[in-house]
C-alpha positions in Angstrom: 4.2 35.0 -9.6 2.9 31.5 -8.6 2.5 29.2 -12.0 5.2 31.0 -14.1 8.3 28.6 -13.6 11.6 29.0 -12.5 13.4 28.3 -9.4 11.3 28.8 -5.9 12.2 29.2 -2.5 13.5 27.1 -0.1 12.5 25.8 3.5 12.5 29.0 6.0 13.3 28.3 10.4 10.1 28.3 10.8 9.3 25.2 8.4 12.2 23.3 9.8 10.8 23.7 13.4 7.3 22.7 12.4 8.5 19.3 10.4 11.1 18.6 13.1 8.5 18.8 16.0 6.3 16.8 14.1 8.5 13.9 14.0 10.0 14.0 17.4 6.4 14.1 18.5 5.8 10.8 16.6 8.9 9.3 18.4 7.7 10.4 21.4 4.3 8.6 21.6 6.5 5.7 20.8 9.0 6.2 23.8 5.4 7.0 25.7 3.7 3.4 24.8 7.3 2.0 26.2 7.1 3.5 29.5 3.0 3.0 30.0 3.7 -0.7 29.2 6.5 -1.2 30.2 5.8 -4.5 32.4 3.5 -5.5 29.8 6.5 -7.7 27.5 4.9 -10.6 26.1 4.7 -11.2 22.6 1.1 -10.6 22.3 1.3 -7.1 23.9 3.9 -5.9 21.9 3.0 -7.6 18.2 -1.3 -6.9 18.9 -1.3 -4.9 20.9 -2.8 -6.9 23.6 -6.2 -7.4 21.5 -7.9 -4.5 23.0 -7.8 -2.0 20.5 -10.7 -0.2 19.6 -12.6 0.3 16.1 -11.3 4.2 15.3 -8.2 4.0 16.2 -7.3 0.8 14.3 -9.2 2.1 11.6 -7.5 5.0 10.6 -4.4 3.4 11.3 -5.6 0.7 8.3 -5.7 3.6 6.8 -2.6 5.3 7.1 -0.7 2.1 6.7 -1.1 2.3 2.6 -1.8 6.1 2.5 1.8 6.5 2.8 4.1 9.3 1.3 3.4 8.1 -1.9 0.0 8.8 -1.4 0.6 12.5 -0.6 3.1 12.5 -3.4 2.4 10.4 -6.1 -1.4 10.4 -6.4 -1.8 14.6 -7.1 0.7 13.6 -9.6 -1.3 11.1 -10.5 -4.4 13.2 -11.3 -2.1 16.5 -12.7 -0.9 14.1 -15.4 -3.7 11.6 -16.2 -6.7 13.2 -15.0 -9.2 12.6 -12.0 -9.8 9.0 -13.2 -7.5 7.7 -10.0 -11.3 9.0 -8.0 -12.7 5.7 -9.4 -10.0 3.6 -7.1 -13.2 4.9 -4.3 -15.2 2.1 -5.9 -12.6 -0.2 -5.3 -12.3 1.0 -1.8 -16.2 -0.4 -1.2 -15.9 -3.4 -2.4 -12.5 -4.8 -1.1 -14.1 -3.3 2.4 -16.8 -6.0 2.0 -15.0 -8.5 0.7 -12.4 -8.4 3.8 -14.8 -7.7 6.5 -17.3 -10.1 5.9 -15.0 -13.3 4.9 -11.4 -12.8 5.8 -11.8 -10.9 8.9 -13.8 -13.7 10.5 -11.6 -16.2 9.8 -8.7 -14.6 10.8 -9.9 -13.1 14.2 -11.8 -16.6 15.1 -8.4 -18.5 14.2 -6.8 -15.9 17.3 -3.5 -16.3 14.9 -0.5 -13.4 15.1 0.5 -14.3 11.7 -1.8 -14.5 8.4 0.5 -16.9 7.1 -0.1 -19.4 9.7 -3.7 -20.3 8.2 -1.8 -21.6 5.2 -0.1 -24.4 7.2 -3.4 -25.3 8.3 -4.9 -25.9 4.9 -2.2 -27.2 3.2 1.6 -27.7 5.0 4.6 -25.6 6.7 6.9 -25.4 3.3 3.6 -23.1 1.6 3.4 -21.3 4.8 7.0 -20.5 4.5 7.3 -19.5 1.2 4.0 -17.0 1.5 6.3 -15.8 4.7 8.7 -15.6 2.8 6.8 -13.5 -0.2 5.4 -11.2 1.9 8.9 -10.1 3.4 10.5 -9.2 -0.3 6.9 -7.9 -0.8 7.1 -5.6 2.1 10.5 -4.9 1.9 10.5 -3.7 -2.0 7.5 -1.8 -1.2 8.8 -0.1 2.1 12.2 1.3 -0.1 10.0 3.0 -2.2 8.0 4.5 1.2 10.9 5.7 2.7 11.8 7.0 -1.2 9.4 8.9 -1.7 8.9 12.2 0.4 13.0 12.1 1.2 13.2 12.8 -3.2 10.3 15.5 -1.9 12.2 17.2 1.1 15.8 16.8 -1.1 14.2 19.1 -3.8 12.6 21.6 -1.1 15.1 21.9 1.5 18.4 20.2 -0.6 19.6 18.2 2.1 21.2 15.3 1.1 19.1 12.7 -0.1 20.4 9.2 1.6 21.1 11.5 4.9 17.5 11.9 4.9 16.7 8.4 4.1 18.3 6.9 6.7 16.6 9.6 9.2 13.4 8.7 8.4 14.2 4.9 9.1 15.6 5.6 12.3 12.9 7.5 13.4 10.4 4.3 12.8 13.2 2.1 14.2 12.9 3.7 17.6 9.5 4.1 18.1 8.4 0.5 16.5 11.2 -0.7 18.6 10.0 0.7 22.1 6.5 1.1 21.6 5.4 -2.0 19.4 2.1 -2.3 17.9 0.1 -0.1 20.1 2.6 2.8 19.4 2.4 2.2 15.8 -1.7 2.7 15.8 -1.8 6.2 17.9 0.9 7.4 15.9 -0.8 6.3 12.9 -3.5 8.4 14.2 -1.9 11.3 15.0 -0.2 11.0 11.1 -3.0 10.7 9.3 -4.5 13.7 10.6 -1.5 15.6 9.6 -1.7 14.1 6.1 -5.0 15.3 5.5 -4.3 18.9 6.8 -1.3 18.6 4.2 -4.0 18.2 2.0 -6.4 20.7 2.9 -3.5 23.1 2.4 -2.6 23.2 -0.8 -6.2 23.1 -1.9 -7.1 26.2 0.4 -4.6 28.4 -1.3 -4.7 27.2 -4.4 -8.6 27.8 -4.0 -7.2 31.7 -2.9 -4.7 31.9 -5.8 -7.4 31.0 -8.9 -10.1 32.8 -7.5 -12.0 29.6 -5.9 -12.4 26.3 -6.3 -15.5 26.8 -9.2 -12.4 28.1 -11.0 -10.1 25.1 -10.7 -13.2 22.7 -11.5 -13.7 24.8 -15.0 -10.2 24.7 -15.5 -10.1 20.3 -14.9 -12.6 20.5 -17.3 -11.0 22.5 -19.8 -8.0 20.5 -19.5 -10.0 17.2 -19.8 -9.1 16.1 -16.6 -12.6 15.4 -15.2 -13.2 12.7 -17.7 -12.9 9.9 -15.5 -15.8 7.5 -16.8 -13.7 5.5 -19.7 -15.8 2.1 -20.5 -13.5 0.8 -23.4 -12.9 -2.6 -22.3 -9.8 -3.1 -23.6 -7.2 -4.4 -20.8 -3.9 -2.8 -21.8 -5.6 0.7 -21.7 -3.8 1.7 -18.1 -6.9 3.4 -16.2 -10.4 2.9 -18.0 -13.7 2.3 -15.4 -12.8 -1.4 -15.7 -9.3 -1.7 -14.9 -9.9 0.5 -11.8 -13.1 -1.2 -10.6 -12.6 -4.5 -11.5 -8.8 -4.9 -11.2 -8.4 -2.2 -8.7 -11.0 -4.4 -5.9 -8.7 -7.8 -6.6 -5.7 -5.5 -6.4 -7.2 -4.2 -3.2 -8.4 -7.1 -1.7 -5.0 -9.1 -1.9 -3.6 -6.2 0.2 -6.1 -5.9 2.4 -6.9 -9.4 3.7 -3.9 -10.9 2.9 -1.2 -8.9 4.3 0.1 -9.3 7.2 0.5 -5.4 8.0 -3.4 -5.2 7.7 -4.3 -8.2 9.4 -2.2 -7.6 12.4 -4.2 -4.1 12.7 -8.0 -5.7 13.1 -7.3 -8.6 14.5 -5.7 -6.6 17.8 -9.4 -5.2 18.1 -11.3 -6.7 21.4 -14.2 -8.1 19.2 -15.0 -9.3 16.3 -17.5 -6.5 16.1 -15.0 -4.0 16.3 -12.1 -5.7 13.9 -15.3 -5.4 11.1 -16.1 -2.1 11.9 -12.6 -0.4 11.2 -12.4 -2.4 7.7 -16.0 0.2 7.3 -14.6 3.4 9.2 -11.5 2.6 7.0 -13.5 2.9 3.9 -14.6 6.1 4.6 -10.9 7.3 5.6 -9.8 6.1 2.3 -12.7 8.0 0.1 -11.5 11.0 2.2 -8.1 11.2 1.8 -8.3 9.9 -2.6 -10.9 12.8 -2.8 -8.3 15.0 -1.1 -5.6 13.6 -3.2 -7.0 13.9 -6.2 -8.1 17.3 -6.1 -4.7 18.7 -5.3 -3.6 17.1 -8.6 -6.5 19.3 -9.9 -5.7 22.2 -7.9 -2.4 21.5 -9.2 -3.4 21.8 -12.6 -5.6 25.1 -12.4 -2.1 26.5 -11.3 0.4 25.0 -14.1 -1.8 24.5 -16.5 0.2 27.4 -19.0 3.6 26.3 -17.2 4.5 22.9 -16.8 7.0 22.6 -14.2 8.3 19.3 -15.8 8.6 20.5 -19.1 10.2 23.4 -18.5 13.0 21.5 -16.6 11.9 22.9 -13.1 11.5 19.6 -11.8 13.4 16.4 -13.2 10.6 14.3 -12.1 6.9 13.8 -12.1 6.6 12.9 -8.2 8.4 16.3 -7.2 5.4 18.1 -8.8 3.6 18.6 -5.2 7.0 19.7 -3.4 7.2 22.3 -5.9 4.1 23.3 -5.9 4.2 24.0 -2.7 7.1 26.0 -1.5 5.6 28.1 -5.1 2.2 29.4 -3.8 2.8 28.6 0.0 6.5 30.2 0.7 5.6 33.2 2.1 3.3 31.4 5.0 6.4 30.0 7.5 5.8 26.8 8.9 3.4 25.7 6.3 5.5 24.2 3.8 7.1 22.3 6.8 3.5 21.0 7.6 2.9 19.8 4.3 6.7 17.8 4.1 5.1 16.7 7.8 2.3 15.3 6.3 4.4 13.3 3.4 6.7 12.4 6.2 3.9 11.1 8.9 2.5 9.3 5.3 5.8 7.2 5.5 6.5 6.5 9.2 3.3 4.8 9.1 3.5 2.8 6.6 7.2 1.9 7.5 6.6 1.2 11.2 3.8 -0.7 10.1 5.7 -2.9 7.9 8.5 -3.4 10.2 6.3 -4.0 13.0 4.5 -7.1 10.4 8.0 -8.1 9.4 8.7 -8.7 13.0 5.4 -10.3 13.7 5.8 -13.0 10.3 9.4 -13.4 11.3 9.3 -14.5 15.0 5.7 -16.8 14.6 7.0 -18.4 10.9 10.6 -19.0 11.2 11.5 -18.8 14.9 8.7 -20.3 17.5 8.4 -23.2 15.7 12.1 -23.5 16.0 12.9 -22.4 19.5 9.8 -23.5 21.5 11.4 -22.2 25.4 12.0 -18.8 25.1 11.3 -16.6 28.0 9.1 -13.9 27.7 12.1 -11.7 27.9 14.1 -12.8 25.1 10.9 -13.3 22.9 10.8 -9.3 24.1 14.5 -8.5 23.3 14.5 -10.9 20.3 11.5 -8.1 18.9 13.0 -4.9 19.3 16.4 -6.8 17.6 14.4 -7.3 14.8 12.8 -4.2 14.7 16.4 -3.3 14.3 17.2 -4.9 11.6 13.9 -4.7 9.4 14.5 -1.0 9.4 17.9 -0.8 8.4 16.9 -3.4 5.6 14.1 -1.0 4.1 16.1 1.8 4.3 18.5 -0.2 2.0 16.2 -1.4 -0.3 15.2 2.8 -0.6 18.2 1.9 -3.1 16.5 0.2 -5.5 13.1 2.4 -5.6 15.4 5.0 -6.9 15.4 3.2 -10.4 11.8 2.3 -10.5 10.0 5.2 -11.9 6.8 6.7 -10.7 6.6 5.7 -7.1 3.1 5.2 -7.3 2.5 3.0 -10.3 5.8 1.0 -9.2 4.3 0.4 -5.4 0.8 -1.0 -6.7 2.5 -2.7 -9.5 4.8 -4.3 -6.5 1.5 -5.2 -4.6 0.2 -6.9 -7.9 3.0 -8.9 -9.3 3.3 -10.8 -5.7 -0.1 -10.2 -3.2 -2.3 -11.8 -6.2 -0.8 -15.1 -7.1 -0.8 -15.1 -2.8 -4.3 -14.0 -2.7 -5.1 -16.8 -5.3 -3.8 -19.6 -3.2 -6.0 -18.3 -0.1 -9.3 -18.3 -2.2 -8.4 -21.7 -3.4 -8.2 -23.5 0.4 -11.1 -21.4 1.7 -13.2 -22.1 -1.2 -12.1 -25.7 -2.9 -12.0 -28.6 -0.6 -10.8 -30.7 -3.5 -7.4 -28.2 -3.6 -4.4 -30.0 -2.7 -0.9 -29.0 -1.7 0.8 -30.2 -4.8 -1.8 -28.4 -6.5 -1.8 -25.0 -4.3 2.1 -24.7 -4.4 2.0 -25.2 -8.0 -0.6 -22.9 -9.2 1.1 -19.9 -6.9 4.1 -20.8 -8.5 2.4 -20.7 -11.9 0.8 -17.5 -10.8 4.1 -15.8 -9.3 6.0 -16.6 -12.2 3.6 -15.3 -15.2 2.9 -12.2 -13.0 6.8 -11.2 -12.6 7.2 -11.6 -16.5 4.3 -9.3 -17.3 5.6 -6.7 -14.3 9.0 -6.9 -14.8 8.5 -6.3 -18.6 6.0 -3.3 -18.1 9.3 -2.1 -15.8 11.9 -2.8 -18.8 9.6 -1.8 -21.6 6.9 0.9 -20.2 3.3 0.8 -22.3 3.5 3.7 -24.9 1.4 7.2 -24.8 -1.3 5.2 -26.6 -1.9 3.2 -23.9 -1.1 5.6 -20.8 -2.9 8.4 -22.3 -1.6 11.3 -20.8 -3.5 14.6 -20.8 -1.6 17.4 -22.5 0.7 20.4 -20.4 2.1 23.3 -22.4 4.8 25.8 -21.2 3.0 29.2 -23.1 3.0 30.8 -20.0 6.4 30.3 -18.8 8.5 33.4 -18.1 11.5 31.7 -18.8 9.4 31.2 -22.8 7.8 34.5 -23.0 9.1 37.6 -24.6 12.1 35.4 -26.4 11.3 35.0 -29.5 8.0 37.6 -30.3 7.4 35.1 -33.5 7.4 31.7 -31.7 4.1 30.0 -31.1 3.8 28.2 -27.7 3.4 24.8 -27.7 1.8 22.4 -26.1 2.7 18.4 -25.5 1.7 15.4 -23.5 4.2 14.5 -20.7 7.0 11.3 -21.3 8.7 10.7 -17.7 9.8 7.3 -18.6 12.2 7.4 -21.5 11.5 4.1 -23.9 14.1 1.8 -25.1 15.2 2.3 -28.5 14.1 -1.6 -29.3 11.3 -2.6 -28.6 10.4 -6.6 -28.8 7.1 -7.9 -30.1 5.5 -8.3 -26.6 6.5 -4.9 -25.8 3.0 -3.5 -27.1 0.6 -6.5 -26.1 1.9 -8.7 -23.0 3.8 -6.0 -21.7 1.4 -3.2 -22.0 -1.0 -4.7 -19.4 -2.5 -2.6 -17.2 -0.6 -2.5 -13.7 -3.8 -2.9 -12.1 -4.6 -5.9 -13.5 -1.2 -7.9 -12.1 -3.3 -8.5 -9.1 -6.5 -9.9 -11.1 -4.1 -11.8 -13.1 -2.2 -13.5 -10.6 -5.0 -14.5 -8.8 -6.9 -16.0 -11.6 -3.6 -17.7 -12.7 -3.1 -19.7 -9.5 -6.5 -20.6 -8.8 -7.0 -22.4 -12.7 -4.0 -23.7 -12.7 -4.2 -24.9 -9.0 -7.6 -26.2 -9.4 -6.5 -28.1 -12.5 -2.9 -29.5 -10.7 -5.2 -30.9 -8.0 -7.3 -32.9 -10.2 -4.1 -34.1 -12.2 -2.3 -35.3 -9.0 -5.6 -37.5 -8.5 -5.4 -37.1 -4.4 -9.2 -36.5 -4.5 -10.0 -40.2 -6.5 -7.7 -42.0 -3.9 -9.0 -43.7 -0.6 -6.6 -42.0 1.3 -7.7 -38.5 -0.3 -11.5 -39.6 -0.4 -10.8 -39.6 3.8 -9.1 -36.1 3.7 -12.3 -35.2 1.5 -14.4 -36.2 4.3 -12.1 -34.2 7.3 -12.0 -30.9 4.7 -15.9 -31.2 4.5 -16.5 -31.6 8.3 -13.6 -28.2 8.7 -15.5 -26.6 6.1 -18.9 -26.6 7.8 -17.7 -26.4 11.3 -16.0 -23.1 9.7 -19.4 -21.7 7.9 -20.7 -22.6 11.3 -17.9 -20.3 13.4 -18.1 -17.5 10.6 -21.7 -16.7 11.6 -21.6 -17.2 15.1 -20.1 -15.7 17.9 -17.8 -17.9 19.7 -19.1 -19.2 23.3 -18.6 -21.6 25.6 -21.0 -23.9 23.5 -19.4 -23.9 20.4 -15.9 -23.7 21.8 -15.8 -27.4 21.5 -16.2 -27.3 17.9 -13.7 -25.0 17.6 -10.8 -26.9 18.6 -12.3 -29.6 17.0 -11.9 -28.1 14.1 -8.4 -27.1 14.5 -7.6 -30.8 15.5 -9.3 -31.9 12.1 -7.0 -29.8 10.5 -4.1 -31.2 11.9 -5.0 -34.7 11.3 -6.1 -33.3 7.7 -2.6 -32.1 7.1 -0.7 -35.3 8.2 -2.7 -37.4 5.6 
């Protein structure tokens, strides 16, 4: 009986078939991209696309690129253990959508850049370009390991295949079709993925609906369970999800990956206009409320199901993220093929998210480090110098797979990931796009500032997790466990709150203040960090009281308007003139 413990079944044929076909249909629109554009080599092609892409399609590729496996895994964990407060991230959602289409899109789609990093050399100098390169690759990288992490922990404890035989299949798969295909392979197969995610999705909920006797009955039994009581106000900041951690930490959190990262940035600005690149930040919104509410009520449905035998507790499962995987092959065995669609829809979680990351990778790589170096490349070795790298970003995230083994809950540790390093990088954007008095001394500074006070905080929330107090996890029991019932007729069942991450026996004094800070605050706090600190550097270096600076002054004020005048206007023949006066202003403004 589904919800009572114990050991469940297995993958059947008919689940292997349907999870197979599923990936070697996402390879194949890959090898399919290759041979439609196959004369098409250049760079542009094969990095944007070509700049034609549509609004939709990039749009729920945006999408799909950070609703990866640990989406489909980690968030109905998520909302099983902690309740449906992870729903408020859709607040978040609105407001980082804004933010990026109406400021950052513009500037980066006018600038007709391949890499986001590029606008930093611009502003300020090539060593700060280099080093946000150089940031976003460990960024990516770290992040991508726990991807690929992920749903292979999922299909190990469903199917028991080995575990790094599966990790390294899931890389190769991206490998190939990244490799062949190139950007434009990446989007339709993000399509194609994300559609598969959500039908994961609608799954689970469907026959858990069937199971509990409809969906009114796992709603009363959220309730019951105090899992619908999402709106927490208390201000304090080292509570881990309250309304203002989510709303206000969760938009800076969101926004630094959003506008910021390469992997998003080469998505829109492949789009033909500018019109269309701001349109899939708004389509993406929507995909994004979709696929959290989706999420989050399979935690719930989740919950309806275990909610008198935790599968956790009553050593089923050895961790949190396998909850879903268990669930499933519980209540949805005896339907062949489905379990395989929803392992599918993990799976198509992660090879978007890794072929867009390797695909970015690639991008950074060849515009940061190597054009500026080798400046006489043909089109064909710029083509076969791609697919090399391609090569060898995949093999390096499935390495890195490695390390996300150790790093707990694979959703907390990816945002916390995104945090620690996006913000203090996010900071040093805001600061040239909004303070003409920033200077380089004082932009490389405050990042570093930022970087290094957001890794202490992260890294010590890693070492010494935030106690119960501060995590506030809802309570499981095992009462109605079969492996509990009928052993001892004069035992009462009991009933306790959930500890995945065991705590070190000593705790230092910042353990329970500096430490406990909510992970969704890193972002906030890095930003913040640089930009003070930046601000403050600048004025300290004294290039803005200088005659030398007071002329840079002048040449930032003239690129700032001529930029307010580009932002709200679309580019024509007219104005082209100003545009590359602008960019020549820039240059001059960066030799000073």
């Amino acid at each position: 009986m589904a919800g009572t413990g114990g050991k469940v079944a297995t993958f059947s044929v008919w689940d292997y078939v349907v999870f197979a076909g599923t990936i070697l249909f996402a390879a194949g629109i890959g090898l399919f991209q290759a041979i439609r554009g196959r004369k098409e080599t250049s760079s542009a092609e094969f990095l944007l696309g070509g700049r034609q892409m549509t609004a939709v399609p990039v749009a729920m590729s945006l999408t799909a690129s950070f609703m990866s496996g640990i989406t489909v895994i980690g968030t109905p964990a998520e909302a099983y253990r902690f309740g449906a407060a992870f729903w408020l991230f859709g607040f978040s959602y609105a407001i980082m959508s804004t933010i990026t289409a109406e400021i950052f899109v513009p500037l980066f789609y006018r600038l007709g850049i391949t890499s986001a990093y590029e606008y930093l050399e611009m502003r300020f100098n090539r060593i700060i370009r280099l080093i946000g390169t150089s940031m976003y690759i460990v960024q990516t990288a770290l992040y991508t390991g726990l991807v690929i992490y992920a749903p292979a922990l999922a299909l190990n404890q469903i199917t028991e295949l080995d575990l790094w035989g599966v990790l390294v299949a899931t890389g190769a798969v991206c490998i190939v079709y990244c490799t062949l295909g190139g950007l434009k392979a990446v989007i339709w197969t993000d399509v194609l993925q994300m559609v598969i995610m959500l039908a994961g999705f609608v799954a689970v909920i469907a026959r858990g609906a069937v199971i509990q006797g409809g969906l009114t009955k796992i709603w009363e039994d959220a309730g019951q369970g105090g899992r619908l009581d999402a709106f927490d106000f208390d201000p304090d900041p080292l509570k881990r999800h309250t309304f203002w951690t989510i709303v206000v930490g969760g938009s800076m959190m969101w926004v630094s990956i959003y506008s910021i990262n390469q992997s998003q940035v080469q998505r829109y600005i492949s789009c033909k206009t500018l019109g269309h690149a701001k349109m899939s930040l708004y389509v993406n919104m929507v995909g994004l409320w979709v696929t959290v509410s989706l999420a989050v009520f399979s935690g719930l449905t989740m919950y309806s199901v275990y909610k008198d035998c935790d599968p956790l507790l009553n050593t089923d499962i050895t961790s949190s993220d396998q909850m879903l995987p268990y669930m499933v092959m519980d209540i949805l065995a005896d339907y062949p093929g489905i379990p395989g669609l929803f392992v599918a829809a993990a799976y198509s979680g992660t090879l978007s998210t890794v072929s867009s990351s390797i695909n970015a990778l690639v991008a950074v790589t060849v515009e940061d480090f190597i054009f500026p170096l080798c400046k006489d490349l043909t089109a064909k070795q710029v083509s076969w110098m791609n697919m090399g790298l391609s090569v060898f970003f995949g093999a390096l995230c499935i390495g890195m797979a490695g390390v996300a083994s150790v790093m707990g809950s694979v959703l907390q540790a990816a945002l916390s990931i995104f945090g620690m390093i996006s913000g203090p990088l996010l900071g040093l954007y805001l600061l040239g796009m909004l303070f003409r008095t920033t200077n380089s001394i004082g932009g490389l500074s405050g990042m570093i500032i930022g970087l290094v006070l957001t890794l202490w905080v992260g890294i010590g929330a890693q070492l010494y997790p935030p106690g119960d107090d501060k995590t506030n996890p809802l309570s499981v029991s095992t009462a109605g466990c079969n492996r509990t019932l009928g052993q001892n007729p004069t035992a009462t069942p009991w009933t306790s709150a959930v500890t995945v991450t065991q705590q070190p026996d000593v705790r230092p004094p910042l353990a329970d203040t500096w430490y406990s800070l909510s992970y969704v605050y890193f972002s906030l706090f890095g930003t913040l960090t640089t930009m003070i600190s930046g601000l403050l550097l600048s004025v300290i270096t004294g290039d803005c009281l200088t005659p030398t600076a007071t002329a840079k002054t002048k040449q930032y004020n003239y690129i700032n308007s001529s930029y307010k005048c580009l932002i709200n206007s679309e580019i024509t023949e007219g104005n082209m003139c100003l545009f590359y006066r602008w960019i020549k202003e820039i240059e001059k403004a960066t030799k000073l």
